[in-house]
Steps between C-alpha positions, in 0.01 A plus 500: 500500500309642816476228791356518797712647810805659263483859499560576146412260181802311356628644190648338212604608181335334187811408220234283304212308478476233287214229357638191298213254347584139386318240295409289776243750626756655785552901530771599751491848619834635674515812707863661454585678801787708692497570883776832556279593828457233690898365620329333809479099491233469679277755319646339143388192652148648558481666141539113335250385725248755457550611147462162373125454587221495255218413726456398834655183680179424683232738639373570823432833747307678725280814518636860485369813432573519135350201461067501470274234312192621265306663794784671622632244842797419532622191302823354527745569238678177405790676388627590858632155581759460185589882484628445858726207337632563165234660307548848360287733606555667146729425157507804313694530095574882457557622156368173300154621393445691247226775544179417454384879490651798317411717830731196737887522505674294209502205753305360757589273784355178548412404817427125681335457848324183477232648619258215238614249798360676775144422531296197429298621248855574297597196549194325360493688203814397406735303735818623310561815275849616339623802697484847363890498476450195265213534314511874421801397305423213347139709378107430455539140317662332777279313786491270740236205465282624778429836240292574241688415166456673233542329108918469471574578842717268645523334852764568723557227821796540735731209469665539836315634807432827648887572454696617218811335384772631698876631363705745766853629456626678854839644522635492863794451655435442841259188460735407174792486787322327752331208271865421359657425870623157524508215773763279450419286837129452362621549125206704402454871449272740652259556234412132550288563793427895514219613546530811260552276200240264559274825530627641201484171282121434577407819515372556862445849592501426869757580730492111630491249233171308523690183555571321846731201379854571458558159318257593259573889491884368436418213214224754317772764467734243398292357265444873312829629520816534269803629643732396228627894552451528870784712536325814343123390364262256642167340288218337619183386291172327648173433297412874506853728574805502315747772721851556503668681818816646407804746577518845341794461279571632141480121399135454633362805365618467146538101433324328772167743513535513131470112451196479770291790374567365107583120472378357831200715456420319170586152703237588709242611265612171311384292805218644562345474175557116565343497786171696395463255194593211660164588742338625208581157349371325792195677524415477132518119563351444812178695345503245183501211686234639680324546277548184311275244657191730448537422190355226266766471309823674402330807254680668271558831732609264780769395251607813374576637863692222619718543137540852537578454866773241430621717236556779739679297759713347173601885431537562870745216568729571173455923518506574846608204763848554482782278634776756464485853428876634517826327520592709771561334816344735740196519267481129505495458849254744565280418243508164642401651867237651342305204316559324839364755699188490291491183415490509153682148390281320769154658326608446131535171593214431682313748228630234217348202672190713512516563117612123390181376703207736397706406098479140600126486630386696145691230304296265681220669416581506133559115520208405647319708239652280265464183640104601524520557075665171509206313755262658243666384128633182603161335518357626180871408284522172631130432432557610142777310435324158667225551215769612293333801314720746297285798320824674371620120330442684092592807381147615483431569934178339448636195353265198452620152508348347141190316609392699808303750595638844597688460825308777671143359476653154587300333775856382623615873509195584728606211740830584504423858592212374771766305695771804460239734670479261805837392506615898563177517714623217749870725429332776648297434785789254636749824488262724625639825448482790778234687388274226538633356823407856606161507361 
């Protein structure tokens, strides 16, 4: 990860990278990684802010020599602005490609540097791309919706922002020590208000934490902190980190990293699947009932897609919202913190009401589809049972009464049928339907 001012890119060691797909139409791609170079908290600090970019923040910059439009001036590069903050000036995979070339080395590196964002004309073309370090794994038949697609490709969009899904283990002592000092006048301990923690939970790579109140720097970190083991390991989660600060004991390493880097991992993942199809959800929604009053009438498709939607979020509800995932009590607590940090209960709920009304307004729909049959028949039945007529009254269907003429070149028939026609006629124009109010 090479930003701007530090010497030397940070370097990480890739364990694993992994891709999970689900049948609500989410894909979560993880980045497994180990830091053994980097000991430094501020410069850890740095590598979660950096690293965790995918495009830029916002854009803006100013004109420098590398920089030169079509005719060769000097044009400003809108990159300068952000990589001065806490975008990358490069994110580079080593040994994850596999040659493309028999006369190349067995692997090649893939290399990021955003360089799509840094002119207008980039931009326009397509306002986002995946990054290299994304889409050279993920191969040809992923894009974005600003590409051209090919026949099965599919289309990628970012559920989050221009950040990655943050989860950082640090062993240290020192800040470990200094978090866990207590105040019994004031009853609270230090991490409550320090300004390293706060840094480290919301993953802010400067050396000030870009917050002025200390009321609300103190209830934030409150609010995304467990300290259940304060004494040796502190957590903290917000809507886009999940950390743990913690001594270097024989305990940590082998049971408490253990549990973070396998079952609080999963909790994670687990919560952020609900999140990315409960906006997926919303989305799919919002666009229906868009979409819905263009419409003369509830068609077939329209149908279909608000089924197979409801179906989904039926699947989604009993397969993957779940109340409880281990009897633990640690687990429990923290996957609690973490569906309140992201406010998952609050958006199932509200993403329920959104389901029970678009279901309510099609039954509607379907009733007064109904009730229009019904405007339609009731005129003609009742007319033909005033004259009481009955051509089904034998076993032969074109019974004859003994006597009579056949029924159908009755001159009573014919009247009957005349005042049917303008009974549904009067029907009709008096409902008057929405394709011919709009005509």
């Amino acid at each position: 990860i090479d930003v701007k001012g530090q010497d030397q890119p940070f370097s990480l060691k890739i364990n694993s990278i992994t891709l999970n797909f689900y049948e609500s139409g989410v894909g979560v791609l993880a980045f497994h990684l180990e830091n053994h170079e980097t000991p430094d908290f501020n410069k850890i600090l740095k590598i979660n802010d950096y690293g965790r970019r995918i495009y830029p923040q916002y854009l803006g910059g100013f004109s420098d020599e590398q920089s030169t439009d079509a005719e060769g001036k000097p044009a400003p590069n809108l990159l300068n602005s952000p990589q001065y903050s806490f975008l990358p000036l490069s994110i580079q995979l080593d040994d994850v490609a596999p040659k493309t070339d028999r006369t190349q080395p067995e692997t090649q590196a893939i290399t990021e540097n955003f360089s799509h964002y840094a002119t207008r004309a980039g931009i326009a073309e397509a306002p986002f791309v995946l990054p290299a370090h994304i889409s050279r794994l993920l191969g040809d038949g992923f894009k974005t919706r600003f590409q051209q697609k090919n026949n099965g490709d599919i289309v990628v969009s970012p559920v989050l922002d221009d950040r990655m899904f943050l989860l950082c283990f640090v062993f240290n002592d020192q800040l470990a020590a200094a978090f866990k000092q207590y105040d019994e006048p004031t009853d609270a301990y230090a991490w409550e208000n320090h300004d390293d923690w706060y840094r480290f939970i919301f993953v802010d790579g400067d050396v000030k934490p870009t917050i002025d109140s200390r009321s609300m720097k103190r209830a934030l970190i409150r609010q995304s902190s467990y300290d259940r083991w304060v004494e040796s390991h502190l957590f903290g989660v917000t809507r886009y980190s999940f950390v743990v600060l913690t001594t270097d004991t024989w305990f940590t390493r082998n049971i408490v990293f253990r549990h973070f880097s396998n079952q609080y991992f999963q909790m994670a993942l687990l919560t952020l699947i609900q999140r990315a199809s409960i906006l997926s959800f919303s989305a799919e929604a919002a666009w229906i009932s868009d979409h819905l009053p263009r419409a003369t009438g509830l068609r077939a498709r329209t149908i279909n897609n608000i089924a197979d939607l409801y179906l989904s979020y039926t699947k989604f509800i009993q397969k993957i919202y779940f109340r409880e995932v281990t009897p633990q009590e640690q687990g429990i607590e923290l996957y609690d913190l973490l569906q309140d940090r992201l406010t998952i209960k609050n958006n199932v709920e509200d993403l329920g009401r959104e389901m029970g009304e678009l279901n309510q307004f099609v039954e509607a729909q379907q009733q007064r589809s109904i009730s229009w049959i019904t405007y339609v028949l009731l005129p003609i039945s009742l007319i033909l049972s005033f004259f009481g007529l009955n051509y089904f009254g034998g076993e032969n269907p074109m019974y004859v009464q003994p006597g009579r003429t056949n029924a159908w070149g009755s001159p009573e028939l014919w009247s009957v049928c005349l005042i049917a026609f303008f009974c549904f006629a009067a029907v009709f124009i008096l409902s008057r339907p929405r394709w011919l109010k709009r005509s």
